[in-house]
Wavefront OBJ file of the C-alpha trace (Angstrom):
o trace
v 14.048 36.103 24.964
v 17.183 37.110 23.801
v 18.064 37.328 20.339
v 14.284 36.716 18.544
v 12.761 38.826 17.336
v 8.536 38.211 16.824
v 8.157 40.512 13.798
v 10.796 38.371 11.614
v 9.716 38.160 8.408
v 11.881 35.263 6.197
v 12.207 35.673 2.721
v 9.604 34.841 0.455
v 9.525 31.451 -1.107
v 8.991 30.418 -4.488
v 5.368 29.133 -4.856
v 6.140 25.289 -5.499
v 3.871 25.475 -8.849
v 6.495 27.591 -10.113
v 8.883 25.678 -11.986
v 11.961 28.249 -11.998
v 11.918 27.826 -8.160
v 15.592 28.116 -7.156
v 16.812 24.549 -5.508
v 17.558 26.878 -2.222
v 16.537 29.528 -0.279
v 18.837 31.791 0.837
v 18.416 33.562 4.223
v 21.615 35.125 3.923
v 23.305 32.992 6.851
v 21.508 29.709 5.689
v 20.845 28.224 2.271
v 17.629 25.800 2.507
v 17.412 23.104 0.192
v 13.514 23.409 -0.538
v 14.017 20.581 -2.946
v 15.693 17.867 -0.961
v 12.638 15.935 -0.592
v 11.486 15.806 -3.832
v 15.094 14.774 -4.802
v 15.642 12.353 -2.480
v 12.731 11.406 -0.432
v 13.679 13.108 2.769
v 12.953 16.725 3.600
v 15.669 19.926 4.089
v 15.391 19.207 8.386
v 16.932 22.203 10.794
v 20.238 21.175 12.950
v 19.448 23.471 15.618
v 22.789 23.496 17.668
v 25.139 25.887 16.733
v 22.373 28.489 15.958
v 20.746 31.246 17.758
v 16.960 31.235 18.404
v 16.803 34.102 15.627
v 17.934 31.904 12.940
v 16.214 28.542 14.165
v 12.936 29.621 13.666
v 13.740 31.899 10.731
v 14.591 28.154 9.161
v 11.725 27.158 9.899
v 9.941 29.868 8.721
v 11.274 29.494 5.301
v 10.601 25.684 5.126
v 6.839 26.310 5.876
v 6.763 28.838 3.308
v 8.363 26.474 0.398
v 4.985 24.080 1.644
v 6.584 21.813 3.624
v 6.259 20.546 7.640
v 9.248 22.265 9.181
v 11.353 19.626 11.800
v 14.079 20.954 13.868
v 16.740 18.319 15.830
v 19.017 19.193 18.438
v 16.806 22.021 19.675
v 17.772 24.091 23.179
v 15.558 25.047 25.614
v 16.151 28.836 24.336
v 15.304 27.526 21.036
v 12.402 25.579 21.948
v 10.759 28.655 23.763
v 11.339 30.892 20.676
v 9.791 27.868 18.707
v 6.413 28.345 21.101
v 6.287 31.510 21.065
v 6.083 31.655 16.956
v 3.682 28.985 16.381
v 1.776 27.853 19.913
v 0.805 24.912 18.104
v 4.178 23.565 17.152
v 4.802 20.177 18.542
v 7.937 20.405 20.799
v 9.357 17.073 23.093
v 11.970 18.356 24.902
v 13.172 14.704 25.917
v 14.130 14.125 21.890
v 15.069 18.243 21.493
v 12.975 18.201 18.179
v 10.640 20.446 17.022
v 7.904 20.439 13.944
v 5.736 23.057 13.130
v 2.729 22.085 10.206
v 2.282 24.163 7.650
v -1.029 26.788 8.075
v -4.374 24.690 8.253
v -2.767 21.804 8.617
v -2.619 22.566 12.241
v -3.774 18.921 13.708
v -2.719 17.205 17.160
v -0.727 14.014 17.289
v -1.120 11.282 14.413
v -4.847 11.708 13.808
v -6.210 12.786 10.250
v -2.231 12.339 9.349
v -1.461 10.786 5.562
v -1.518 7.172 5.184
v 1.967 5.811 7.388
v 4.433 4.220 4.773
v 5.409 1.620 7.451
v 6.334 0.963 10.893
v 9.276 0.995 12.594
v 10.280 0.327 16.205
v 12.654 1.842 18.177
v 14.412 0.218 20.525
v 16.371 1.572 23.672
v 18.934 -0.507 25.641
v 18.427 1.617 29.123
v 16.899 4.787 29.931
v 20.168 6.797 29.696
v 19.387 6.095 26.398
v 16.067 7.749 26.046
v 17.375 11.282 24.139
v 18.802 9.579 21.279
v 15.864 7.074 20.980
v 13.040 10.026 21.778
v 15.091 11.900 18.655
v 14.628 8.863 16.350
v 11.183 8.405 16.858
v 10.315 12.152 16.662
v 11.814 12.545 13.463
v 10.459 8.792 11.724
v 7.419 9.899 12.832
v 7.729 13.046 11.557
v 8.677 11.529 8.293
v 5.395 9.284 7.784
v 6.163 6.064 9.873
v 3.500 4.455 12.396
v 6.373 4.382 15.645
v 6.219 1.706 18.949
v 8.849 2.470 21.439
v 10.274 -0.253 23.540
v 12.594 0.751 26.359
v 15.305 -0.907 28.590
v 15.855 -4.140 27.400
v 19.375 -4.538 27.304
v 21.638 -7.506 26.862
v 22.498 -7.441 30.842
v 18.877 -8.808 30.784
v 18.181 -10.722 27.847
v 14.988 -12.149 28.884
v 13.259 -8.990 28.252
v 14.668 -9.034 24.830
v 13.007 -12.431 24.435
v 9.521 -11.009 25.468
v 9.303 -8.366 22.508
v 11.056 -10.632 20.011
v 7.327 -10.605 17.973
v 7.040 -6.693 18.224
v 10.619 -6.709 16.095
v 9.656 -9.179 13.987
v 6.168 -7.216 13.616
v 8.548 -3.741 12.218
v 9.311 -2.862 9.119
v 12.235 -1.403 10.112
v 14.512 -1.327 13.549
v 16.052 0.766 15.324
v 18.388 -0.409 18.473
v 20.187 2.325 20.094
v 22.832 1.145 22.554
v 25.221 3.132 24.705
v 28.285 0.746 27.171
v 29.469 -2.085 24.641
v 26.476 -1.577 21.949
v 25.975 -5.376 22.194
v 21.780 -5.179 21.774
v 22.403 -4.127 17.995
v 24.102 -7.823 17.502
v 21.224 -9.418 20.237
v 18.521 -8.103 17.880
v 19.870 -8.948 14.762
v 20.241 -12.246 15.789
v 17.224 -12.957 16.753
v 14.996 -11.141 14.044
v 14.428 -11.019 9.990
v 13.526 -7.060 10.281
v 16.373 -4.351 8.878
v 18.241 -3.352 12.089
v 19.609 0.245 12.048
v 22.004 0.528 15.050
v 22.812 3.761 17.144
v 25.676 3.876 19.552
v 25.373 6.438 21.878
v 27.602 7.962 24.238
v 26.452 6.706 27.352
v 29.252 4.387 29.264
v 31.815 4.661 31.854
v 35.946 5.943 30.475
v 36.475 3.010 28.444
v 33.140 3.523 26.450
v 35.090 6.752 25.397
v 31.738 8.641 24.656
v 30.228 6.108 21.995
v 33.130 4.741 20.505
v 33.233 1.336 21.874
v 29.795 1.070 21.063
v 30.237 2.159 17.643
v 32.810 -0.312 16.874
v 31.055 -3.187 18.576
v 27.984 -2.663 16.408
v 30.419 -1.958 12.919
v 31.910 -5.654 13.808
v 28.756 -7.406 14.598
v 28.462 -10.712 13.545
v 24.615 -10.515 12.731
v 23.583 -9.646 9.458
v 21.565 -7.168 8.407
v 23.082 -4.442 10.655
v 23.199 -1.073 9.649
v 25.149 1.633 11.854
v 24.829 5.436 11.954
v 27.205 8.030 13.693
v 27.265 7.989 17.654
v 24.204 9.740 19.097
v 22.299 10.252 15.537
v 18.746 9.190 16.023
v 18.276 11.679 13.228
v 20.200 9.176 10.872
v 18.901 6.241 12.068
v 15.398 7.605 11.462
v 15.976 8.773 7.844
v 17.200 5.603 6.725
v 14.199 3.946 7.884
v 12.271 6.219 6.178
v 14.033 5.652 3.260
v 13.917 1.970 3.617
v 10.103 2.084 4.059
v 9.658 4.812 0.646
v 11.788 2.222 -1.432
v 10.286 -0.966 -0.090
v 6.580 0.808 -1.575
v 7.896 1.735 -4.816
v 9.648 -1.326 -5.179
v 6.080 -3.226 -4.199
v 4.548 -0.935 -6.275
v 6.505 -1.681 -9.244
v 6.535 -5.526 -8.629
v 2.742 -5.464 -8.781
v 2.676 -4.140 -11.774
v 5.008 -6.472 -13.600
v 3.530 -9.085 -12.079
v 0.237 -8.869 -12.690
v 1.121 -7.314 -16.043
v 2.758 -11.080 -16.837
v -0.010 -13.134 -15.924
v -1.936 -15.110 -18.466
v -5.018 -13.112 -19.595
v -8.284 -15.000 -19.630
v -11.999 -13.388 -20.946
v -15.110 -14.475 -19.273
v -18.400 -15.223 -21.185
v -21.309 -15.664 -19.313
v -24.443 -16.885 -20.971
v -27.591 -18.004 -19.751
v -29.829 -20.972 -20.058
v -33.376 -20.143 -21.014
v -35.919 -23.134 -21.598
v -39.608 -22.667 -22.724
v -42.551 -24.975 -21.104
v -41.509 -28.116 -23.131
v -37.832 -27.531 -22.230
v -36.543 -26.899 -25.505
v -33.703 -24.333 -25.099
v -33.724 -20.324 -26.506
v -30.901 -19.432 -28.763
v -30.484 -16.735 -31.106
v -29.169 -15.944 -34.341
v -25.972 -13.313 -34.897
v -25.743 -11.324 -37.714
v -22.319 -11.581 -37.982
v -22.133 -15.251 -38.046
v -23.467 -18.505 -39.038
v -24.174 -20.449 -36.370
v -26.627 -20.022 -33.134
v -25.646 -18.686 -29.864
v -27.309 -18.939 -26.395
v -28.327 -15.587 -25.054
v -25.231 -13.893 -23.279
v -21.830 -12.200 -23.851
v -18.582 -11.375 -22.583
v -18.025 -9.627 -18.913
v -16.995 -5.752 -19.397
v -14.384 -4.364 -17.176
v -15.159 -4.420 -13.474
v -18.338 -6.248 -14.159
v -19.150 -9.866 -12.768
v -20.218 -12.833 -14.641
v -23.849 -12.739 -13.539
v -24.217 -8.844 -13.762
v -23.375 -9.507 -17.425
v -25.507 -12.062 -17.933
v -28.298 -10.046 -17.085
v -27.350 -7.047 -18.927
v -26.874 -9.395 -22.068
v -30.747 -10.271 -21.662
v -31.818 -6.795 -21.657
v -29.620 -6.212 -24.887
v -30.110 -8.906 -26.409
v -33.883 -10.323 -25.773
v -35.434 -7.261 -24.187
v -36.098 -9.113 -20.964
v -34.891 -8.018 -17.943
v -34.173 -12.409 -16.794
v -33.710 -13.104 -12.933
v -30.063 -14.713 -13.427
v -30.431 -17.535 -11.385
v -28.170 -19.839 -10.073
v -24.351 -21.092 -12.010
v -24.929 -24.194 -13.266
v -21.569 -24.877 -15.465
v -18.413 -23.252 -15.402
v -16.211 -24.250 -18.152
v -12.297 -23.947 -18.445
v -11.541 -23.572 -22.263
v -9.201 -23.237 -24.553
v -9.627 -22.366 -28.538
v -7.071 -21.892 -30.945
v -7.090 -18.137 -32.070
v -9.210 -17.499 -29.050
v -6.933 -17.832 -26.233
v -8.258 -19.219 -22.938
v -11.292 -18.192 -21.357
v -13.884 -19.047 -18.481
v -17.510 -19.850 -19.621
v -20.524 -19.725 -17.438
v -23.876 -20.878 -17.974
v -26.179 -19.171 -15.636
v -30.025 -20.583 -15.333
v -32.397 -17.844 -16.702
v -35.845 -20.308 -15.459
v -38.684 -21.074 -17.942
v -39.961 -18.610 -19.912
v -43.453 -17.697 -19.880
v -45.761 -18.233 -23.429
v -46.938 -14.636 -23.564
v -43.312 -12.836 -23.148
v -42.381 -10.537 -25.583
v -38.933 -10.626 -27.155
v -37.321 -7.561 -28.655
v -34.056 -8.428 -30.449
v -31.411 -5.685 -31.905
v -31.971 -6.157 -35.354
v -28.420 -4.375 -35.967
v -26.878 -7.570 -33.917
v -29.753 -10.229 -33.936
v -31.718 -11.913 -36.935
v -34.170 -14.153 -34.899
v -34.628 -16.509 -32.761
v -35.716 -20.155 -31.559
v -36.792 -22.919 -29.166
v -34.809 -25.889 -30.069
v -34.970 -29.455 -28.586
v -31.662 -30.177 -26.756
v -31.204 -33.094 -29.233
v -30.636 -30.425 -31.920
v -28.325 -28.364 -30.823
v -25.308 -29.837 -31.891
v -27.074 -29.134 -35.596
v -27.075 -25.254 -35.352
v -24.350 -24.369 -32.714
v -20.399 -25.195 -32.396
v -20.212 -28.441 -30.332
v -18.344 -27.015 -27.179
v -21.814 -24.959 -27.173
v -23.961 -27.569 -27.437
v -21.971 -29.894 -24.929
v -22.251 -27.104 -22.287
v -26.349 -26.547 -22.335
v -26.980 -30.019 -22.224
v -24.920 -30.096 -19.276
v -26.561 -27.231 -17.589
v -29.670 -29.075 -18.544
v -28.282 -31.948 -16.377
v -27.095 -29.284 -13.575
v -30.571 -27.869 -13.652
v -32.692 -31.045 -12.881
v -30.266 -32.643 -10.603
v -29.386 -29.290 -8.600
v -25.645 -28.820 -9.202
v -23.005 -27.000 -10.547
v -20.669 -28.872 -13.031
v -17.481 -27.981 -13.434
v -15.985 -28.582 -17.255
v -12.318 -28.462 -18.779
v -12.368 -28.157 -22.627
v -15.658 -30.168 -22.608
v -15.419 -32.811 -20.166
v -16.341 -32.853 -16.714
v -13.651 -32.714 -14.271
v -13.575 -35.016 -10.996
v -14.092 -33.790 -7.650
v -13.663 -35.660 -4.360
v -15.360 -35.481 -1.404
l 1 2 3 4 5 6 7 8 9 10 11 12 13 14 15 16 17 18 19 20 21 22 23 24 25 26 27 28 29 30 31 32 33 34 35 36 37 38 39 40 41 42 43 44 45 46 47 48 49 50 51 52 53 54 55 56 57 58 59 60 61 62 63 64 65 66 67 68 69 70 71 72 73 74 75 76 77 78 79 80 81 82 83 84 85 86 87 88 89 90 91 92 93 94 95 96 97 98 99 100 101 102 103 104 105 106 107 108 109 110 111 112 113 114 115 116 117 118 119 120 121 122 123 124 125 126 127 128 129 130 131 132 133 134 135 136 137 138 139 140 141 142 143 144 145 146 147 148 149 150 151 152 153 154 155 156 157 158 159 160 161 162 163 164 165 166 167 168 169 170 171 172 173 174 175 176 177 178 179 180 181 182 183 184 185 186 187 188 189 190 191 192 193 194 195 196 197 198 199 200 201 202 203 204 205 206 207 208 209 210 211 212 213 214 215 216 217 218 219 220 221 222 223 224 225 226 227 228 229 230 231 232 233 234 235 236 237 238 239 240 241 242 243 244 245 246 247 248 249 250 251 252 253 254 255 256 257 258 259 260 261 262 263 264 265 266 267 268 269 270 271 272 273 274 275 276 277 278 279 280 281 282 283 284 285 286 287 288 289 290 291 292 293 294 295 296 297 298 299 300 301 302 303 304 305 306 307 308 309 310 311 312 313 314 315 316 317 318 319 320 321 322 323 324 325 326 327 328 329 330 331 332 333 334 335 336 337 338 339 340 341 342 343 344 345 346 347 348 349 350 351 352 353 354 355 356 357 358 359 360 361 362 363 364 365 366 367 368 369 370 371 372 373 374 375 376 377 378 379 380 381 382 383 384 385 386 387 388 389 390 391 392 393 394 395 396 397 398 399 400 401 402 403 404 405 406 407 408 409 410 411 412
């Protein structure tokens, strides 16, 4: 092959932990921006036409070494055998004249093992003449992290065929129509759709078409919204704006998560649990650090669930490891200086006359069986309300459902 030579050897990159890294590379007749994607989301990609074999892959050769995947558009057949002959693994479609070689050990056919996608786009071809320019734009949003459906030859001399992929558009994140003649599909599909349309003329079409131009300024007049339009023939375009579409659209959901969840009202849950001995008087125990009587239980920890802390309160707290049983009253409450929480009153069964109790003595003075009629004489009265409740739920086999102490209606 003339003009390669095997033995090149490009000039070492910058490791990318080093922080002085220069912004390019200079091969002497190129300057590769190693940075781009960083910068702007989108990496330094080889124009191959124009430049000899020698240089292509000597582009390349530089990109892998700054760490990235090396892509190559507008690749020749020379090119594309110099290409193969580098790196026999290097994926090469001759139909989109791209070309991407992986970095070393990252050597892995197709899609599979590949990062998660950051979104789907579909590329859409008005007729086969069409199929370089759409072949290049799926290559390269491929290439760039997008999950890619092709659908071919379903121009507006036809538009019933339009009509039968209308839900595989709507399905993208992101389209791409790439039209050749009068560019009319651009307008067809945004028309029809609520996707992003990215339109490429191309310049396929008899004289009048002057190679792409009537296309192009069909699809820069269309009267659907949401059109985009690249340069005539750029798939390459087309495809990096969809991949930068699809990297904003996750940092903007990414950020709107945060903010929203960040603004909703916060809410603790306590979960506490019913424990009765033979004669059904009810357990409760005394806090140190206050004066009234509380029912064995506490408030859920991160990533823990209301009966999970239940239990683990029980263990603390009584030195009993209690069978949580099922929720007998979940109560909606709010408390001034307390805020708004969720209160659930889990049945911990009948406890038997010879357990042993084993309180912390740094949290809990003592405890006692007390008749439900005399609770309301050493607990708050929300407190009290709620066990005799569960007592209720308990004998009669439901759940009740309370708001601020009273028990709120359900149909049906």
């Amino acid at each position: 092959m003339a003009g390669v030579s095997e033995d090149v050897q490009p000039a070492p990159a910058p490791k990318p932990e080093d922080a002085n890294r220069p912004a390019v590379l200079d091969l002497g007749f190129a300057r590769l921006d190693v940075e781009r994607k960083r910068r702007t989301g989108i990496p330094e990609v080889v124009y191959a036409e124009g430049k000899t074999p020698d240089q292509v892959v000597r582009c390349l050769a530089g990109l892998l070494d700054s760490g990235q995947t090396a892509l190559a558009t507008r690749v020749n057949e020379a090119s594309a055998e110099a290409i193969a002959l580098r790196w026999p693994d290097a994926e090469i479609d001759s139909v989109a004249r791209c070309a991407r070689v992986r970095p070393e050990g990252d050597g892995r056919a197709g899609d599979e093992g590949e990062a998660p996608r950051i979104g789907s786009v579909a590329v859409v071809s008005a007729g086969t003449s069409d199929a370089s320019v759409s072949a290049e734009a799926a290559f390269v949003a491929r290439a760039l992290g997008a999950t890619v459906s092709r659908i071919e030859d379903v121009g507006v001399a036809g538009l019933h065929r339009l009509m039968v992929v209308r839900d595989q558009l709507e399905a993208a994140d992101v389209v791409i129509v790439v039209a050749g003649m009068d560019g009319a599909l651009a307008s067809a599909v945004g028309g029809l759709v609520s996707t992003p349309v990215v339109a490429v003329p191309t310049s396929v079409g008899y004289g009048a078409a002057f190679e792409g131009l009537a296309a192009l300024l069909t699809m820069l007049t269309s009267c659907a919204p949401g059109v985009v339009v690249v340069n005539i023939d750029n798939g390459f375009g087309a495809a990096t704006f969809a991949a930068k579409v699809l990297n904003q659209r996750q940092d903007m959901t990414t950020t709107h998560d945060a903010a929203f969840y960040a603004s909703l009202p916060r809410k603790y849950v306590g979960a506490g649990v019913l424990i009765t001995d033979g004669t059904g008087r009810v357990l409760m125990v005394q806090p140190t650090y206050k004066a009234t009587w509380e029912v064995p239980g506490g408030v859920t920890e991160p990533a823990e669930s209301a009966p999970a802390a239940a239990r683990r309160e029980c263990r603390e707290e009584l030195g009993l490891d209690i069978a949580v049983g099922r929720l007998l009253v979940v109560e909606h409450q709010t408390v001034a200086g307390r805020g708004d929480s969720i209160m659930c009153i889990y049945d911990g069964g009948v406890l038997s006359a010879d357990a042993v109790l084993s309180l912390p003595a740094a949290e809990l003075r003592s405890y006692r069986f007390i008749p439900p009629s005399e609770l309301d004489d050493v607990t708050v009265p929300r407190l009290a309300n709620r066990l005799r409740v569960a007592l209720r739920a308990r004998a009669e086999g439901h759940l009740v459902e309370l708001e601020n102490g009273s028990a709120v209606p359900r149909s049906g």
